[in-house]
Phi, psi and omega in degrees: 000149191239164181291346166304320205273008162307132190266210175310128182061358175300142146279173171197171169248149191265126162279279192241177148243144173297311183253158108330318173302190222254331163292310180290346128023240188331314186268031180253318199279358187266331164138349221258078171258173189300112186111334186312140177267134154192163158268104169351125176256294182203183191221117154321167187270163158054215175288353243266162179309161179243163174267089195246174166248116181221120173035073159072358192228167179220132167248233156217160184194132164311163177274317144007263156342324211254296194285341162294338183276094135353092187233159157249127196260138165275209184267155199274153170212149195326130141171153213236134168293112204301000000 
């Protein structure tokens, strides 16, 4: 499962990042390393971006980007899709 595909309020644990290239990179240095704990904060309409909590910080992320990500989805907790 990838964090794109979560909905609104999930948690999750990061398994992997997908690319090797200069995005994934990037979400390995934003924390979305292998144990890492976060949460779906919120979700855009239609394709539009997501709002996650990752090791204390909150980001935006393409749903693009969202989808390199490798996740174990925790428990669902209250939040509603934007």
């Amino acid at each position: 499962m990838h964090i794109s595909e979560l909905p609104a309020g999930a948690e999750f644990v990061v398994g992997r990042v997908l690319s090797g290239r200069e995005v994934g990179k990037r979400l390995v240095d934003m924390g979305f390393t292998e144990g890492a704990r976060g949460r779906v904060l919120r979700r855009a309409f239609l394709s539009g971006p997501l709002h996650v909590e990752i090791r204390g910080y909150e980001l935006i992320l393409r749903r693009s980007e969202a989808a390199m990500v490798e996740v174990e989805e925790g428990r669902k907790v209250a939040g509603d899709d934007v």
